[in-house]
C-alpha positions in Angstrom: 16.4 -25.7 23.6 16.5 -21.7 23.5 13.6 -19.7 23.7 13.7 -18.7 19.6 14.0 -22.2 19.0 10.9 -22.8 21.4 8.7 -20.4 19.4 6.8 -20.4 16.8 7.3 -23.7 14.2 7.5 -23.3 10.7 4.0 -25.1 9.0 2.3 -25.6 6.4 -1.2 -23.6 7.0 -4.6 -23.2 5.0 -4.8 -20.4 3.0 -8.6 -19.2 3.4 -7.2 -18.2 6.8 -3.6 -17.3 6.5 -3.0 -13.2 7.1 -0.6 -12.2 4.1 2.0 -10.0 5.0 4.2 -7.9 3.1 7.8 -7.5 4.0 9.1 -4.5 2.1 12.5 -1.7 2.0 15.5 -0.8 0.7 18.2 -3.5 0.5 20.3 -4.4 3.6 17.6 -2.9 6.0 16.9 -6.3 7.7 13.9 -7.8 6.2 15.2 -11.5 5.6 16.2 -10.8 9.7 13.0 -9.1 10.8 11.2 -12.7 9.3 13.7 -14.8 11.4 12.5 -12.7 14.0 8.7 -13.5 13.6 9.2 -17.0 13.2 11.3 -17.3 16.5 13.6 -19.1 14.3 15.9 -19.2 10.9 14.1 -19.5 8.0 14.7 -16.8 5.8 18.4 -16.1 4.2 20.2 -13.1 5.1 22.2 -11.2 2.5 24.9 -8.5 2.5 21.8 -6.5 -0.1 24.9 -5.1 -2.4 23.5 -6.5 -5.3 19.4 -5.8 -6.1 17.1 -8.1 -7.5 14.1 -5.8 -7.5 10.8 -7.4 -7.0 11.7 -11.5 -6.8 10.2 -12.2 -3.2 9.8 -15.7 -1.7 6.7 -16.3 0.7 7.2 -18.0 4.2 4.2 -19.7 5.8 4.4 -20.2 10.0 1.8 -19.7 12.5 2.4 -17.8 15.6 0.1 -17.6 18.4 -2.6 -19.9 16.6 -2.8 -17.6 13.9 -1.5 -18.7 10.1 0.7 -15.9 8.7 2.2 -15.9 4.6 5.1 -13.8 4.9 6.3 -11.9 2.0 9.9 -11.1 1.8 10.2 -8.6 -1.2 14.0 -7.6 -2.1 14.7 -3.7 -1.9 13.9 -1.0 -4.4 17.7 0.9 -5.1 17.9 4.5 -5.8 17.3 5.0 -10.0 15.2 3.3 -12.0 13.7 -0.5 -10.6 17.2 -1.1 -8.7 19.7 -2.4 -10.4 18.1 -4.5 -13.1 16.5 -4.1 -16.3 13.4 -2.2 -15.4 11.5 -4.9 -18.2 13.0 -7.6 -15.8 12.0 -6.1 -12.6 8.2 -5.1 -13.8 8.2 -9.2 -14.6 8.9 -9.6 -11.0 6.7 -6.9 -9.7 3.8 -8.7 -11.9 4.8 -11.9 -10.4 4.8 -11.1 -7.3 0.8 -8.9 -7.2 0.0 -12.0 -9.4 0.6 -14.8 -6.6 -0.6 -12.3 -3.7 -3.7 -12.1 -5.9 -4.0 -16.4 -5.9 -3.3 -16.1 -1.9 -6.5 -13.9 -0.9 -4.7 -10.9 -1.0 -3.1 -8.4 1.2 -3.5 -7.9 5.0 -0.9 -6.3 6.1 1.9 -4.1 4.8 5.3 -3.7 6.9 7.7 -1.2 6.2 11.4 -2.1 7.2 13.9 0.3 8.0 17.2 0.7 9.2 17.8 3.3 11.9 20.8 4.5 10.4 19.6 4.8 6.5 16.8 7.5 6.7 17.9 8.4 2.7 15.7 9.6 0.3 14.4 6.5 -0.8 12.3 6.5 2.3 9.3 8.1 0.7 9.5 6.1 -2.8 9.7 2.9 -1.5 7.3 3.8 0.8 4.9 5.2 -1.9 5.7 2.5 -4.3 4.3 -0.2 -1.8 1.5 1.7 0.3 0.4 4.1 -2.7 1.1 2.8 -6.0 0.8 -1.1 -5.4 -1.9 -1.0 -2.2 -3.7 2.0 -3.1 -3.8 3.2 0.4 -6.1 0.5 1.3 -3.9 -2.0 3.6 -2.7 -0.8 7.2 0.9 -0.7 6.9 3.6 -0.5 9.8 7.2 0.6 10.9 9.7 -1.7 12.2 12.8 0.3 12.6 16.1 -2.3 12.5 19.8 -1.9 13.8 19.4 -1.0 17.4 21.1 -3.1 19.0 23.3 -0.2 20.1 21.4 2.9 20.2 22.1 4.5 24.1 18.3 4.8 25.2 15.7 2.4 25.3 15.0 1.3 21.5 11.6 2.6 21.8 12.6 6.1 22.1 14.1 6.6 19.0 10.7 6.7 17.8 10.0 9.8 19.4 13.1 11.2 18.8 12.7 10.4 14.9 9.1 10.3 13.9 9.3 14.1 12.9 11.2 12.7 9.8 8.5 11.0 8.3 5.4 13.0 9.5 7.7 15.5 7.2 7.5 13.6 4.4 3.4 12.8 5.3 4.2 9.1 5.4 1.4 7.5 7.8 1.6 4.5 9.7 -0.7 2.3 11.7 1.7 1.1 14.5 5.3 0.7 14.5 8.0 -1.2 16.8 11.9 -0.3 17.2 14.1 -3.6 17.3 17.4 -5.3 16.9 17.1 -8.3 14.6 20.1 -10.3 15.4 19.8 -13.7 17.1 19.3 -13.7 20.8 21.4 -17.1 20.5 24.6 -15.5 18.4 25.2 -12.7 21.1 26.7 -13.2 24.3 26.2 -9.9 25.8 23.2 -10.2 28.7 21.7 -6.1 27.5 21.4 -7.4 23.9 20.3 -10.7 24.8 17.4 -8.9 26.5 16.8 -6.8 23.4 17.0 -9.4 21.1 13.9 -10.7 23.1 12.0 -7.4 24.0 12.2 -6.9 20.4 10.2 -10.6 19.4 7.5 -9.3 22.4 7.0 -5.3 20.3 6.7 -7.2 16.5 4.5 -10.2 17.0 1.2 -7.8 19.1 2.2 -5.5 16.8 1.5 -7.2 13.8 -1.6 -9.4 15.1 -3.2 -6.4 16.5 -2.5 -4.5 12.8 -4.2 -7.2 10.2 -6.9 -6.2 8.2 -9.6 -8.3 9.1 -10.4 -8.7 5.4 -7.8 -9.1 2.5 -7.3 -6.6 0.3 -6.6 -7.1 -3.3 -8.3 -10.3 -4.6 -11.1 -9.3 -6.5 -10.2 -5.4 -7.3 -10.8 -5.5 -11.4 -7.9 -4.0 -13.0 -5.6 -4.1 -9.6 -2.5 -5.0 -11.4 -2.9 -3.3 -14.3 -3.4 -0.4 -12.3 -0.3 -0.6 -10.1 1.7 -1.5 -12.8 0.8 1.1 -14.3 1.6 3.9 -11.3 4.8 2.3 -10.7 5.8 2.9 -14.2 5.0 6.3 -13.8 6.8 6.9 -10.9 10.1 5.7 -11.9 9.4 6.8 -15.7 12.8 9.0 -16.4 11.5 13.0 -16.4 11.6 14.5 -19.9 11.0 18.3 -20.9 7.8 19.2 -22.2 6.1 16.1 -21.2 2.5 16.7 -21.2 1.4 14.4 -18.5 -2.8 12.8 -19.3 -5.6 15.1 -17.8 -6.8 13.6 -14.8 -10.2 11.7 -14.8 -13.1 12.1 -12.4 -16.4 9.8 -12.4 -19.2 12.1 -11.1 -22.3 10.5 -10.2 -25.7 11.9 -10.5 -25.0 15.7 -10.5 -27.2 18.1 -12.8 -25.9 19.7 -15.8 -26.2 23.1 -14.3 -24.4 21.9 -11.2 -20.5 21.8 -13.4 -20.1 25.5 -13.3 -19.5 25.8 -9.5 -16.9 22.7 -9.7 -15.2 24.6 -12.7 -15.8 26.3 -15.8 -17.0 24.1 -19.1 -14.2 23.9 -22.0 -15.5 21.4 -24.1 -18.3 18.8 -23.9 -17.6 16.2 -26.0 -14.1 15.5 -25.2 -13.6 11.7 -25.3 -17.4 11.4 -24.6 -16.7 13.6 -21.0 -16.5 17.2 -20.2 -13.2 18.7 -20.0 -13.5 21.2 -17.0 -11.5 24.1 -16.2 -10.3 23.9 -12.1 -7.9 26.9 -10.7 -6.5 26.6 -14.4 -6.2 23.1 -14.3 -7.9 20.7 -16.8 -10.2 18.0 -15.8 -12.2 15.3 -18.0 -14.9 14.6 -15.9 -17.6 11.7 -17.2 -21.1 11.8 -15.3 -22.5 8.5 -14.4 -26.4 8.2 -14.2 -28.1 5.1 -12.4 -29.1 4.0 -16.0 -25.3 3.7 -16.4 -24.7 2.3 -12.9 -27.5 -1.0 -14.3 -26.2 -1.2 -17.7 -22.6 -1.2 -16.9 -22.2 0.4 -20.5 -21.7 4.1 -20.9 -18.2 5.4 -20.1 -17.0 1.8 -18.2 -14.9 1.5 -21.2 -12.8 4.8 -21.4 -12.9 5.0 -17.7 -11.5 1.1 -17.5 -8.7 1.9 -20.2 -6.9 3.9 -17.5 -8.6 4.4 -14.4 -10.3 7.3 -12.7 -8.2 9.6 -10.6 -11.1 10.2 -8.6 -15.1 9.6 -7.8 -17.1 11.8 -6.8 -20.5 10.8 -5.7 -23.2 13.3 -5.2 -26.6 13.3 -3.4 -29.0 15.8 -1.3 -29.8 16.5 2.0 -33.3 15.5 0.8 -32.6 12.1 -0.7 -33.8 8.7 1.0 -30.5 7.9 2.6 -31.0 4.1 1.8 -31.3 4.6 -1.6 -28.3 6.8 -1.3 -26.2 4.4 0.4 -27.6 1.7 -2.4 -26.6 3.6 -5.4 -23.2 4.7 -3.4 -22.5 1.4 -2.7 -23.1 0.8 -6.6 -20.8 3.4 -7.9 -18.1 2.7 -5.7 -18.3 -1.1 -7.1 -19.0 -0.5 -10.0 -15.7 1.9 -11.2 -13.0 0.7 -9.1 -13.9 2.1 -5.2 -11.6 0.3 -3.9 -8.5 1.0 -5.9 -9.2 5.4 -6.0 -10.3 8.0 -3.3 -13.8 8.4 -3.3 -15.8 12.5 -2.6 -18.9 12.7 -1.3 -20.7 16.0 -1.7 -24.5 16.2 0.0 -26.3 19.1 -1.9 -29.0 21.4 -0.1 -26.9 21.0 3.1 -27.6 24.2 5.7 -23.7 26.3 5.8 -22.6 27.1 9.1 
């Protein structure tokens, strides 16, 4: 028996424990390949990728190593609009598919896939669509660079000769591995053979040793509607003169005085917030008070119908730091923490 067919066994495993992963990238980068990979053995298709079906995924479960993994294999976002399908159809599948991660405890890891040979443009949007828009930033995510079977110096080093291209476009990662995906047991040449399998040894550490240790995305209120909606936005066609919504900030607990430094007053009883004036740049800004924080009342309801851009969270120097961390810890749960970037400004702090 060869040594992929000697690996890992495809089984049925419990799903308390299972670490989901998410296979995502363009079409005809490898993905279907980098899962036979994993597994040590075929069990996802392969596909030429020249037609898009944006979004439908299929979920493999194995276990590797002792470990129970759910792998996601998510079809590639095309350049335009949702790929090549009706974006209607292809927001159906995107719902689908946050839906049942959603019913499978969530999201630990996210893997980006992409072909050594295909650094195009879409690089960043898929790359956002995933990691920004869907995860929120909140999930490691990690590189596996595909179709080097060939490349002249060690696989490894393409890395270093490449990774300028992404920092670049300020796309972060947590880890990545350069591979060959083909089948140690289709190839008769003895240098790919060895890749083939030097390739199995750089993914399966990698991705162990990158899993959250807790899932992401389970109990987030409002995570799909959120993500649906920044995905929507991002591949919404650009129109002149479109007035895009002024961006949203909860602000806990500052004083009324304390607005003017952040930016001057415009209005104060714009949608029940304060519409403030930043470098010339609007921003309706709702403060939250602990009474707020225990009733669960005030402002949850315009904040909720879209989503704060960002919290802000404010305390002194002074303050009983457990308390602090109590009502931080409140805020943060309390208007979507996990699914937006959260400020913390300390007042009365000494400069310098």
């Amino acid at each position: 028996m060869s040594q992929r067919k000697r690996a890992s066994r495809v089984q049925p495993v419990v799903a308390s424990t299972t670490k989901n992963i998410v296979v995502f990238g363009e079409s005809g980068v490898g993905k279907s390949s980098l899962i036979n990979l994993i597994a040590g053995r075929s069990i996802a298709a392969t596909s030429s990728g020249a037609k898009g079906c944006t979004f439908r995924h299929k979920k493999y479960e194995l276990q590797v190593d002792d470990t129970p993994y759910a792998i996601w294999d998510t079809a590639g976002l095309d350049e335009g609009a949702y790929g090549t399908v009706p974006a209607e159809i292809a927001e159906e599948h995107l719902k689908q598919l946050l839906h049942d991660l959603t019913r499978a405890n969530g999201i630990h890891l996210l893997v980006y896939c992409v072909r050594a040979s295909r650094l195009r443009k879409t690089l960043l949007s898929n790359y956002n669509l995933f990691y920004s828009a869907i995860c929120r930033k909140k999930v490691p995510i990690v590189a596996v660079v595909t179709g080097l079977e060939n490349y002249e110096e060690e696989m490894q080093d393409w890395w270093a000769a490449n990774e300028t291209e992404f920092a670049m476009l300020k796309m972060h990662f947590d880890g990545h591995a350069c591979v060959t995906t083909l089948d140690a047991d289709k190839v008769n040449s003895p240098i790919l053979k060895q890749r083939c399998h030097a390739s199995r040894r750089a993914v399966l550490p990698l991705i162990a040793s990158s899993c959250a240790r807790d899932r992401w995305g389970t109990e987030q209120d409002g995570w799909v509607s959120a993500a649906l909606a920044d995905v929507r936005a991002m591949f919404k066609p650009p129109r002149q003169n479109t007035t895009q919504p002024t961006p949203i900030v909860a602000l806990y607990d500052l004083p009324e005085h304390s607005l003017d430094p952040i930016g001057s007053v415009k209005d104060t009883s714009f949608e029940g917030g304060h519409l403030v004036d930043v470098g010339g740049s609007p921003l309706l800004v709702y403060r939250i008070r602990d009474q707020h924080l225990r009733s669960g009342v005030r402002f949850k309801k315009q904040i909720a119908s879209r989503g704060a851009d960002l919290l802000m969270f404010c305390t002194s120097i002074h303050s009983d730091t457990g308390a602090s961390r109590r009502r931080a810890a409140a805020f943060h749960g309390s208007y979507g923490g996990d699914m937006r970037p959260l400020l913390v400004v300390v007042r009365d702090a000494p400069v310098g």
